[in-house]
N, C-alpha and C positions, 0 to 999 in steps of 0.2 A: 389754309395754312395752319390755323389751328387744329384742325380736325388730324392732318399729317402730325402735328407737333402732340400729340393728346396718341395718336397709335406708337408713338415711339417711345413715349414715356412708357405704356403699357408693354411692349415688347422687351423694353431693358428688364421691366419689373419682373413679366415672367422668365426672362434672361438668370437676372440676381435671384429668381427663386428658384429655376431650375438646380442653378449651380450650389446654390445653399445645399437645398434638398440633397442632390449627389453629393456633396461634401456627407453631410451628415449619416446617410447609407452605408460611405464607407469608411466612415470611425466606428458605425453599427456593426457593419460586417468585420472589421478589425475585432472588436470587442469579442464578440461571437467568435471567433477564430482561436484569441489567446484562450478566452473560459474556455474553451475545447481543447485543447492543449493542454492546459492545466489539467485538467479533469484527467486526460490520456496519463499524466504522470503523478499524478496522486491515486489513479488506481494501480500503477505500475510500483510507485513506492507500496504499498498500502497489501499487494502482492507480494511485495517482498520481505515485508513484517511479518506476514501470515507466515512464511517460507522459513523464516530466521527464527519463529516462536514455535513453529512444530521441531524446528534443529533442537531448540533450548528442552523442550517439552522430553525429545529423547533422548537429551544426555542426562537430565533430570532425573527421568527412567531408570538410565541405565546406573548413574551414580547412586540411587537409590540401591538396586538392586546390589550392586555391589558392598555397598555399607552393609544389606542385610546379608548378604555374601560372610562379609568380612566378621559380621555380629553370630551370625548360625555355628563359622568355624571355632571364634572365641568359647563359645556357649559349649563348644562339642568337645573342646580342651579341655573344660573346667569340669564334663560331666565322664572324661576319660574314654572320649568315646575315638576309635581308631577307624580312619576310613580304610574299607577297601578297594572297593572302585570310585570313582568321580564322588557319587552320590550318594551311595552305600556306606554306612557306620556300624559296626558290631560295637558290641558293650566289655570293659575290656576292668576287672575286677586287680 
């Protein structure tokens, strides 16, 4: 009777610890899941910064280029210089 009563205690135990143990698995595996997930969407924002900073990088460019656009024409006013084509300036007395 005891020896019966002494395997049953032992079987619940490994019972409560099996079940522990798979509880605990799958709050691991859960955890591991969302970190992955996360990760999947902080490289996808993180790609999108890249994406939005080379947009900024070539209006940056481009505004630039047009300030000195806008600065070369001022400068060609001031030295009376008359364009002929697009690019072309003769000197004009």
């Amino acid at each position: 009777m005891k020896k019966h009563k002494k395997e049953n205690n032992v079987r619940r135990i490994y019972i409560i610890t099996s079940i522990f143990l798979a509880i605990a698995v799958l709050f691991y595996l859960r955890q591991q899941y969302i970190i992955i997930k996360l990760q999947k969407e902080i490289n996808n924002l993180y790609e999108q910064l890249l994406v939005e900073r080379n947009r900024n990088k070539e209006l940056v460019l481009t505004f630039q280029a047009l300030i000195s656009t806008q600065r070369l024409q001022d400068y060609a006013k001031k030295l009376n210089f008359v364009p002929v084509k697009q690019n072309d300036y003769i000197f004009v007395k």
